[in-house]
C-alpha positions in Angstrom: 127.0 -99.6 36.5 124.4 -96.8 36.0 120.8 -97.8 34.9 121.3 -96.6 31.7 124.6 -98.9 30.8 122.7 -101.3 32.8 119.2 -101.3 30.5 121.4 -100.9 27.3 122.9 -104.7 28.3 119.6 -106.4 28.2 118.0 -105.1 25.3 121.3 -106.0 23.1 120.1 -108.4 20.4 121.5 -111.4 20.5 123.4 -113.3 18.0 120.7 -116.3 16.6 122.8 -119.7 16.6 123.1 -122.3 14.1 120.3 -124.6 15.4 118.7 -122.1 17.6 115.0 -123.0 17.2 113.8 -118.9 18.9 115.3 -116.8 16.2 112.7 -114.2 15.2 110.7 -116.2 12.2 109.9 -113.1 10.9 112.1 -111.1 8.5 111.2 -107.1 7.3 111.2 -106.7 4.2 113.7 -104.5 2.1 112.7 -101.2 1.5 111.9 -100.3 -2.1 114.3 -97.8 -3.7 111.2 -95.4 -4.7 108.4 -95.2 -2.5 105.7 -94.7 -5.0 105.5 -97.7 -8.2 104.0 -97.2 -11.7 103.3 -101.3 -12.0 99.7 -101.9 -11.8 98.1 -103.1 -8.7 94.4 -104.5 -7.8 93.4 -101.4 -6.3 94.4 -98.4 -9.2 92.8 -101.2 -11.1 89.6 -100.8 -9.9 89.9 -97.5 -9.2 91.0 -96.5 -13.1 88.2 -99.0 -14.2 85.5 -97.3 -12.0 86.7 -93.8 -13.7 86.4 -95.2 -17.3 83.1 -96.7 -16.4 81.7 -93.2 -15.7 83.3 -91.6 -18.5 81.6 -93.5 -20.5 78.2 -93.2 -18.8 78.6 -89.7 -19.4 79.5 -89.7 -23.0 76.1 -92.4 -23.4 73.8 -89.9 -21.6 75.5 -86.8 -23.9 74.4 -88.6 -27.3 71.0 -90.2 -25.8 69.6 -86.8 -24.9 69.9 -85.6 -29.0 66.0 -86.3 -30.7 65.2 -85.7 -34.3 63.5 -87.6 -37.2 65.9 -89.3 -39.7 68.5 -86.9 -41.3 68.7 -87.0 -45.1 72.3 -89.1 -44.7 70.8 -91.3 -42.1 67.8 -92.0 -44.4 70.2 -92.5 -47.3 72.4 -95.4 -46.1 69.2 -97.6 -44.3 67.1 -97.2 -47.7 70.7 -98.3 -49.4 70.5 -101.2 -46.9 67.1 -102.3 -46.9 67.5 -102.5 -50.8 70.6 -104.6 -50.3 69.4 -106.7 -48.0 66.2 -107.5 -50.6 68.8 -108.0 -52.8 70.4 -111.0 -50.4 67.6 -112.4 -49.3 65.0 -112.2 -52.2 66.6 -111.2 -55.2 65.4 -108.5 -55.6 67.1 -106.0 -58.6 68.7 -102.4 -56.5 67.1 -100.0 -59.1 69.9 -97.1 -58.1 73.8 -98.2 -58.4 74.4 -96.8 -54.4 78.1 -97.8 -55.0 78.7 -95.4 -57.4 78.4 -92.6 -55.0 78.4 -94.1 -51.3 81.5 -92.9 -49.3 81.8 -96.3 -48.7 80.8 -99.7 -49.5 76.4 -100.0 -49.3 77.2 -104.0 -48.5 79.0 -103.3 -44.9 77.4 -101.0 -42.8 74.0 -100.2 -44.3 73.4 -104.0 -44.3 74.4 -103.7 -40.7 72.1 -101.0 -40.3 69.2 -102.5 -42.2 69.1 -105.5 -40.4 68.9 -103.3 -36.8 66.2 -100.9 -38.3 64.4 -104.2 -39.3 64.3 -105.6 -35.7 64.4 -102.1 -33.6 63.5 -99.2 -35.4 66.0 -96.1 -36.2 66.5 -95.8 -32.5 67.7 -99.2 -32.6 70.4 -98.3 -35.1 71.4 -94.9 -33.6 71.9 -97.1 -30.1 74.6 -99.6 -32.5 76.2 -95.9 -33.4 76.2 -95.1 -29.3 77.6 -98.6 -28.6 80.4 -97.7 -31.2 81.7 -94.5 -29.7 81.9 -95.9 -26.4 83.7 -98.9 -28.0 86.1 -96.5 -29.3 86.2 -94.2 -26.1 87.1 -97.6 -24.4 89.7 -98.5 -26.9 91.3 -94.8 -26.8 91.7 -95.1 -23.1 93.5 -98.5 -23.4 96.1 -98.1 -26.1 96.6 -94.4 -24.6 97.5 -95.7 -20.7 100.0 -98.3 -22.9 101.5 -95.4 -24.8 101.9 -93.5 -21.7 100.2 -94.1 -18.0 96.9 -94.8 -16.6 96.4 -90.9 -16.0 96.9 -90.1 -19.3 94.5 -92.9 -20.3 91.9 -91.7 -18.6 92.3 -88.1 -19.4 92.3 -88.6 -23.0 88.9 -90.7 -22.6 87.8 -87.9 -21.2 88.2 -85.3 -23.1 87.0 -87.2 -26.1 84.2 -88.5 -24.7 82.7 -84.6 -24.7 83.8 -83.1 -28.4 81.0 -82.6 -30.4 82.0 -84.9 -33.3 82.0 -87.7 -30.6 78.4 -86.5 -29.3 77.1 -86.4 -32.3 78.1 -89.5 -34.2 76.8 -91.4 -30.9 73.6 -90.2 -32.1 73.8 -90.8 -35.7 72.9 -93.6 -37.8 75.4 -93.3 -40.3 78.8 -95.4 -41.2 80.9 -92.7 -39.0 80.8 -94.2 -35.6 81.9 -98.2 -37.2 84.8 -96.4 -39.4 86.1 -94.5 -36.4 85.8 -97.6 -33.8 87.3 -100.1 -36.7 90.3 -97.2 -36.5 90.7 -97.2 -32.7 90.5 -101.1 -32.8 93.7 -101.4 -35.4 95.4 -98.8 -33.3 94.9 -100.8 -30.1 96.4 -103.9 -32.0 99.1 -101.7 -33.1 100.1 -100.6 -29.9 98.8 -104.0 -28.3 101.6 -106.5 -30.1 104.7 -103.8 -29.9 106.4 -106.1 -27.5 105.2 -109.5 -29.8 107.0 -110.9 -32.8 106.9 -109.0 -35.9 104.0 -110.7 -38.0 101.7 -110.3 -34.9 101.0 -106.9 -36.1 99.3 -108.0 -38.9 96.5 -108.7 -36.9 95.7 -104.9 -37.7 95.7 -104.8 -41.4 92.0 -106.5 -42.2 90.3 -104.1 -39.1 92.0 -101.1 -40.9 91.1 -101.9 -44.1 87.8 -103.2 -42.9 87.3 -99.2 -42.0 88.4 -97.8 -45.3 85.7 -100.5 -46.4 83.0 -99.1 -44.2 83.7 -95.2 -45.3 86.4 -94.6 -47.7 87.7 -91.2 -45.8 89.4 -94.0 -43.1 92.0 -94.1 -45.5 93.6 -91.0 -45.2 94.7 -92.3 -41.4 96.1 -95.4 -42.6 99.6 -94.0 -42.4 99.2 -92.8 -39.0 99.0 -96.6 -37.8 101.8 -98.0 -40.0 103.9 -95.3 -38.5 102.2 -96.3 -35.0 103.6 -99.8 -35.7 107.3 -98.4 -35.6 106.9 -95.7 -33.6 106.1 -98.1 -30.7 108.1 -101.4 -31.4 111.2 -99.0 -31.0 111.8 -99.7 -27.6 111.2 -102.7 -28.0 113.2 -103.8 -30.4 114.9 -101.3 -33.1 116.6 -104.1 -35.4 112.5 -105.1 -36.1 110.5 -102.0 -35.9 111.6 -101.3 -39.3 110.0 -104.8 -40.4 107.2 -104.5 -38.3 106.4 -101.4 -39.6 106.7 -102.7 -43.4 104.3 -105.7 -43.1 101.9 -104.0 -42.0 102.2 -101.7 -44.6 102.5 -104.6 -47.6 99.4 -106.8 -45.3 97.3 -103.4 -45.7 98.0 -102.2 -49.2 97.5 -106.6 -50.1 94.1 -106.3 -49.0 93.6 -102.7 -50.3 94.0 -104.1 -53.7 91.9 -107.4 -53.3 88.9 -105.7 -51.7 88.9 -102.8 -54.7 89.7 -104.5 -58.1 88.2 -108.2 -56.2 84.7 -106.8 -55.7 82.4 -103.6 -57.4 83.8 -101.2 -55.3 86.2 -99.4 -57.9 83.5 -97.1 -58.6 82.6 -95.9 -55.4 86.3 -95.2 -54.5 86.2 -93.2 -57.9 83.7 -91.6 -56.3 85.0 -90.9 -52.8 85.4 -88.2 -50.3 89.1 -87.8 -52.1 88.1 -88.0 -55.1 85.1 -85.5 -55.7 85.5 -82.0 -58.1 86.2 -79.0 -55.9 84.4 -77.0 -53.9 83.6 -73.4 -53.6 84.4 -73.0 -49.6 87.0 -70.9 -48.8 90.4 -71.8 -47.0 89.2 -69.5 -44.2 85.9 -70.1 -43.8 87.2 -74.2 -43.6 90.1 -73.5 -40.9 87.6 -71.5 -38.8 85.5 -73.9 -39.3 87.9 -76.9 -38.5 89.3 -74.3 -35.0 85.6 -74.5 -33.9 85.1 -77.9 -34.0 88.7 -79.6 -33.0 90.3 -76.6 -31.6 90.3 -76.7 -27.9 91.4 -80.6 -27.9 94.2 -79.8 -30.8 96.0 -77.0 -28.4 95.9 -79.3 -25.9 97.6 -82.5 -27.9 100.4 -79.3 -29.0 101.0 -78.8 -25.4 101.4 -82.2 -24.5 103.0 -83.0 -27.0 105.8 -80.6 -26.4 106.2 -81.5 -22.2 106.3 -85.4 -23.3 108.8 -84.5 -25.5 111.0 -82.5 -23.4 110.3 -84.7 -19.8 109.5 -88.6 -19.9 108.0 -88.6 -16.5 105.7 -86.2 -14.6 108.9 -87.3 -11.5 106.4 -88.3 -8.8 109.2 -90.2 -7.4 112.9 -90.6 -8.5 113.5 -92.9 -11.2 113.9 -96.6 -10.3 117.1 -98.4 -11.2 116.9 -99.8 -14.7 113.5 -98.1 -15.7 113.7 -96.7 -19.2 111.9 -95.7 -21.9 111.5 -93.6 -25.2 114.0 -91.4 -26.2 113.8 -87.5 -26.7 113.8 -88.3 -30.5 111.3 -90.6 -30.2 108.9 -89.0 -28.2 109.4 -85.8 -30.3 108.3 -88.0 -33.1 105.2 -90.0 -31.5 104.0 -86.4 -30.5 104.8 -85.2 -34.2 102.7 -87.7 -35.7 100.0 -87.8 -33.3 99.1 -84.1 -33.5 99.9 -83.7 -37.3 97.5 -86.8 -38.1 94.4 -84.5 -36.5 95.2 -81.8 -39.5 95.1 -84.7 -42.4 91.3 -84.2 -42.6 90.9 -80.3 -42.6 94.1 -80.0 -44.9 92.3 -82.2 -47.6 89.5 -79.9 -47.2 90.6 -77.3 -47.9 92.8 -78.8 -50.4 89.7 -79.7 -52.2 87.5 -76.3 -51.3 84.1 -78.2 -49.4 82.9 -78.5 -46.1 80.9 -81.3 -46.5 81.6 -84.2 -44.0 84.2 -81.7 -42.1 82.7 -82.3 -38.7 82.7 -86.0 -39.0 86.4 -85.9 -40.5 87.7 -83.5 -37.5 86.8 -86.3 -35.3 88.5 -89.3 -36.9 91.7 -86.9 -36.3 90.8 -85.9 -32.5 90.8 -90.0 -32.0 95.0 -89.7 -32.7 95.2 -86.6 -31.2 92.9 -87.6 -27.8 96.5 -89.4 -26.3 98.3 -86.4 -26.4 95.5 -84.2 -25.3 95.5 -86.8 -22.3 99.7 -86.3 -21.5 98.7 -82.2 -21.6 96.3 -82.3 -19.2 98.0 -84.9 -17.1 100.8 -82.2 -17.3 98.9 -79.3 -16.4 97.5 -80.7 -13.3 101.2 -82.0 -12.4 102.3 -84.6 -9.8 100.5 -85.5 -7.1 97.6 -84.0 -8.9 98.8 -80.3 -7.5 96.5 -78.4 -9.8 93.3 -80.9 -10.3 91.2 -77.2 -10.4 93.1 -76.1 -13.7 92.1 -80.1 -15.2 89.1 -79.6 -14.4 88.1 -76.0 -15.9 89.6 -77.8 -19.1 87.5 -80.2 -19.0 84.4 -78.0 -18.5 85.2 -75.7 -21.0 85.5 -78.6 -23.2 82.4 -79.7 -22.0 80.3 -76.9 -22.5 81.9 -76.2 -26.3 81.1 -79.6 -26.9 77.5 -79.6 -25.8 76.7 -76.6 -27.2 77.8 -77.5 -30.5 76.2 -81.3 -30.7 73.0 -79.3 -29.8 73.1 -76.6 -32.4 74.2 -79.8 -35.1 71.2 -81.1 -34.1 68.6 -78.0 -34.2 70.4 -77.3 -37.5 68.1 -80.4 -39.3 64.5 -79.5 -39.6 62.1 -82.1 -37.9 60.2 -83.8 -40.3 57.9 -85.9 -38.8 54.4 -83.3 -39.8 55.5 -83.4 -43.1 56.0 -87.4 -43.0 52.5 -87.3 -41.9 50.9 -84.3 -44.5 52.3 -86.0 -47.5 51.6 -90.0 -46.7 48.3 -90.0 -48.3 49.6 -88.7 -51.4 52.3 -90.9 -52.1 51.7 -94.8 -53.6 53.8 -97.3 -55.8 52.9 -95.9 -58.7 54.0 -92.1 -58.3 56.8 -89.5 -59.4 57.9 -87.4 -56.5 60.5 -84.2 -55.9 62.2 -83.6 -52.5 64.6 -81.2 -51.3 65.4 -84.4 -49.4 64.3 -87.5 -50.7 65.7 -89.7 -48.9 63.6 -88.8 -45.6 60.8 -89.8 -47.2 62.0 -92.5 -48.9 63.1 -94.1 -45.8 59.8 -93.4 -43.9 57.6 -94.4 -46.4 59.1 -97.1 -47.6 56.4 -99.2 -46.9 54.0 -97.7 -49.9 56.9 -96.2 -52.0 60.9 -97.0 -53.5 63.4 -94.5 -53.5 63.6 -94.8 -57.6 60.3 -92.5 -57.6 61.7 -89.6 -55.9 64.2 -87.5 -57.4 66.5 -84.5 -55.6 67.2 -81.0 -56.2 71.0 -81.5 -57.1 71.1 -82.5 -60.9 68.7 -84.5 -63.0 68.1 -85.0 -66.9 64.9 -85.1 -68.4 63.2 -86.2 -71.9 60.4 -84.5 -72.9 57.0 -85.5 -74.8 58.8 -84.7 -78.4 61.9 -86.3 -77.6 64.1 -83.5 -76.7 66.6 -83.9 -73.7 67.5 -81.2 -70.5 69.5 -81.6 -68.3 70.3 -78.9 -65.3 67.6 -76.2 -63.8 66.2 -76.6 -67.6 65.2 -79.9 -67.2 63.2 -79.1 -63.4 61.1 -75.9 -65.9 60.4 -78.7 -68.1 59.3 -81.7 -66.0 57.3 -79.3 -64.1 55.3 -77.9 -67.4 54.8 -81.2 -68.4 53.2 -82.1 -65.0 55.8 -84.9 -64.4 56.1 -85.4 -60.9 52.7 -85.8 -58.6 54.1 -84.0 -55.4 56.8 -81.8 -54.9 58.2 -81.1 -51.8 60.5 -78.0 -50.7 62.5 -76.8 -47.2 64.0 -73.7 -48.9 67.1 -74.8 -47.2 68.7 -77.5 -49.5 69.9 -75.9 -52.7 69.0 -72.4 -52.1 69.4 -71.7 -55.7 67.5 -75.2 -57.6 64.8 -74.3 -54.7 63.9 -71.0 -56.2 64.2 -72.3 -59.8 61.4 -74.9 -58.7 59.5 -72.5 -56.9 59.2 -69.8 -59.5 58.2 -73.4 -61.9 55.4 -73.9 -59.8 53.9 -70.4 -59.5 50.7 -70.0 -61.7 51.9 -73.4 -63.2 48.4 -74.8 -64.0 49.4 -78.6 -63.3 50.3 -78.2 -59.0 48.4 -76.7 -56.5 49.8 -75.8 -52.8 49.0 -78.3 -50.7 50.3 -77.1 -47.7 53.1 -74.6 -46.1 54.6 -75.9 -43.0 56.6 -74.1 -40.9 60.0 -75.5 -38.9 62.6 -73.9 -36.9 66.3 -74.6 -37.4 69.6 -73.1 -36.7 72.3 -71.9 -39.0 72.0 -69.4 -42.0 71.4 -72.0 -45.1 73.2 -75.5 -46.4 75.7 -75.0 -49.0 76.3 -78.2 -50.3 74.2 -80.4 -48.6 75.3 -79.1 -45.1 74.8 -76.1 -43.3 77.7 -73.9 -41.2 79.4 -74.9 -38.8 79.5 -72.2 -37.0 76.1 -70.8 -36.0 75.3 -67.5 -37.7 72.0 -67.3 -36.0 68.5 -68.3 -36.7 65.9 -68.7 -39.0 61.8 -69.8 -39.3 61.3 -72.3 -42.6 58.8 -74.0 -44.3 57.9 -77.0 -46.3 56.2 -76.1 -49.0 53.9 -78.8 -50.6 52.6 -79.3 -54.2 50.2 -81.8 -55.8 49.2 -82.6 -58.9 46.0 -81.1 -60.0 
């Protein structure tokens, strides 16, 4: 026998017995059929947690480094809400019907807001907007890795986190950032119950209409989510996706109904962004307008829209036995109505001709079209992250259009704060006042006058000493020869056209002398309608001009 037969002999396993107690106690286990798992563990967990956290420490430090005094719409809703909540509290009568021409209810979030400014200031409110958008950055990134993976999650947080609609309304104090989260919160529900029985989706229907109630514009993205709801139970179950889908249509338009003809909101949803007379803005001056703010995020939501519909999986590892999942049809659809639902607000305005509010709008849209922007960049760096340098030029481009934009939003608003100070020992309880922008001063002055005593530059009617009635620029000519109002105060920006109408009303007018001319520095190349261009066309010196009453 040679050494090797020999050595072969005594390592031969041997048989274990019945009742042998030294069989090995120790069995290996059997070998998984992939060698790579999508199931969550503890440690991509962490890791995916981690990621989100610094996602959204980025996106916090983006909006906290904006400063400005109060804009005119941020001024608008906390005078709104400090009148409301005298109302509440005290009694006290609301002189001006805010309802009538909020783009949203004045008893949800400029309550909210009022109470905040009470305790913390304006920077307290603008943080509440910051904790929003991080809410709904959070939010995006969960219902997104549930759609689709924990990659795709994060990638769609990120991206969103640095567009300059989601900057910007971080920093604002207005009802934007609470309509978008309340959005992103029904759309997590949505996608939340898809595998729960079919009422649990009604769970959704008071958070969405909650955000139609905080800024009626919510509603145009109310069908998104009703599709959502069948859209995603179709895996689940296809016999009740169709009934999912339809109560949480009939719970939604229920409440629709109670909360307009059950309270005093009919006016103001007379009154709403969809409702307004049409603009003079161009259909091409709107859709470069809406490429340069949602562009770069929209082309990526396309292309990832078309990969998830052609390939399920990025195939990191062969498929598992029994794994499945949406259909090409399906995905083809969710892909469809994700990207289509970020056009909603740029197609309504241009249907109705304004650019007012576009910026905000564009980024209620990007919040749909973020988890599709996620898949396409999850695509383009590919499996096993193969091409993390093309993710991350994305990402800085993004970045850097982002940035840029939020900052030139911001420079775009004149500071205010010397002419806050020039004009506070002219103004009492007592007085008439004209503003480009009254409800800056409104709001920081509010402590010696009411918003009732200023009026704007965009309409007003006026009856003079012998009775007869103007209404238009006539009615500026005529309050100003009378010596009606005891200060006027211009920008030159607002209104170009009722600004030189006041102007020339003041020169050699015997009642106003110039009480001061002071100059500010702002982006942009004028406001048409209340808002200036979104894209920059340069910039321009201004200056307050400042009358008083002889």
């Amino acid at each position: 026998m040679t050494r090797t037969q020999h050595a072969s002999r005594t390592l031969s396993p041997v048989p274990a017995q019945a009742g042998d107690h030294h069989a090995p106690a120790h069995q290996p286990p059997k070998a998984p059929t992939v060698a790579w798992s999508a199931a969550g563990c503890r440690r991509r967990t962490r890791v995916s947690r981690a990621v989100l956290l610094t996602i959204l420490a980025f996106q916090a430090m983006l909006s906290l480094r904006l400063s400005n005094t109060a804009f005119e719409e941020e001024a608008l809703s906390l005078t709104a809400g400090h009148a409301e909540v005298s109302r509440l509290l005290h009694g006290t009568p609301v002189q001006i019907d805010h309802a009538a021409y909020f783009s949203g209810s004045p008893r949800l979030y400029p309550v909210l807001a009022a109470v905040v400014d009470s305790q913390f200031g304006l920077s307290g409110v603008r943080l509440l907007s910051l904790l929003f958008m991080l809410g709904t950055t959070a939010l995006l990134y969960s219902f997104t890795r549930r759609l689709f993976s924990e990659r795709a999650g994060l990638a769609a947080a990120g991206l969103f986190s640095v567009v300059q609609s989601t900057i910007v309304m971080g920093h604002f104090a207005t009802y934007d950032a609470p309509a978008v989260f309340l959005l992103a919160w029904a759309t997590w529900i949505v996608v939340r119950t898809a595998g729960m029985s079919a009422p649990s989706v009604l769970l959704a229907a008071p958070v969405a209409v909650l955000a139609v109630g905080v800024t009626y514009a919510a509603g145009l993205y109310l069908p998104t989510i009703v599709a959502l709801a069948l859209l995603t139970a179709l895996p689940h179950r296809r016999g009740g996706a169709l009934l999912r889908s339809s109560l949480l249509g009939l719970g939604v338009s229920a409440l629709l109904v109670l909360g307009v003809y059950g309270t005093d909101l009919s006016a103001g949803v007379r009154q709403a962004p969809t409702s307004r007379e049409h603009g003079s803005d161009g259909v091409v001056f709107l859709l470069e307008q809406s490429v340069a703010w949602g562009g770069p995020l929209f082309l990526a939501a396309v292309a990832g829209a078309i990969s998830y519909a052609r390939r399920h999986r990025l195939h990191e590892s062969p498929p598992a036995p029994g794994a499945g999942g949406p259909g090409p049809v399906q995905r083809s659809l969710l892909g469809a109505l994700l990207c289509a639902t970020a056009l909603l607000a740029p197609a309504y305005q241009m249907h109705s001709g304004t650019v007012v509010a576009l910026f905000e709008h564009v980024g209620f849209g990007l919040l749909f079209a973020a988890p599709m922007a996620g898949v396409g960049l999850t695509r383009l760096v590919g499996a096993h992250f193969r091409h993390t340098h093309l993710g991350i030029a994305l990402w800085s481009a993004m970045l850097c259009i982002g940035m840029a934009q939020a900052d030139w939003r911001l420079e775009s608003r004149p500071d205010s704060s010397t002419m806050i100070r020039t004009i506070s020992s002219h103004v009492d309880r007592e007085g008439h006042y004209l503003s480009s922008t009254p409800e800056v001063p409104a709001y920081h002055l509010r402590d010696r006058t009411s918003h009732r005593q200023w009026q704007g530059v965009f309409g007003m009617q006026y009856t003079d000493r012998r009775g007869a009635r103007h209404t238009g620029a006539d009615a500026y000519r005529q309050a100003l020869r009378d010596g009606e109002f005891d200060l006027v105060v211009l920008d030159g920006v607002t209104n170009p056209r009722m600004n030189g109408v006041i102007a020339d009303a003041l020169e050699r007018n015997p009642h106003y002398r110039l009480l001061a001319a002071l100059p500010f520095h702002s982006a942009g190349d004028g406001v048409r309608d209340h808002l200036l261009r979104a894209v920059p066309r340069g910039e321009h010196d201004g200056r307050y001009r400042i009358w008083s009453r002889r």
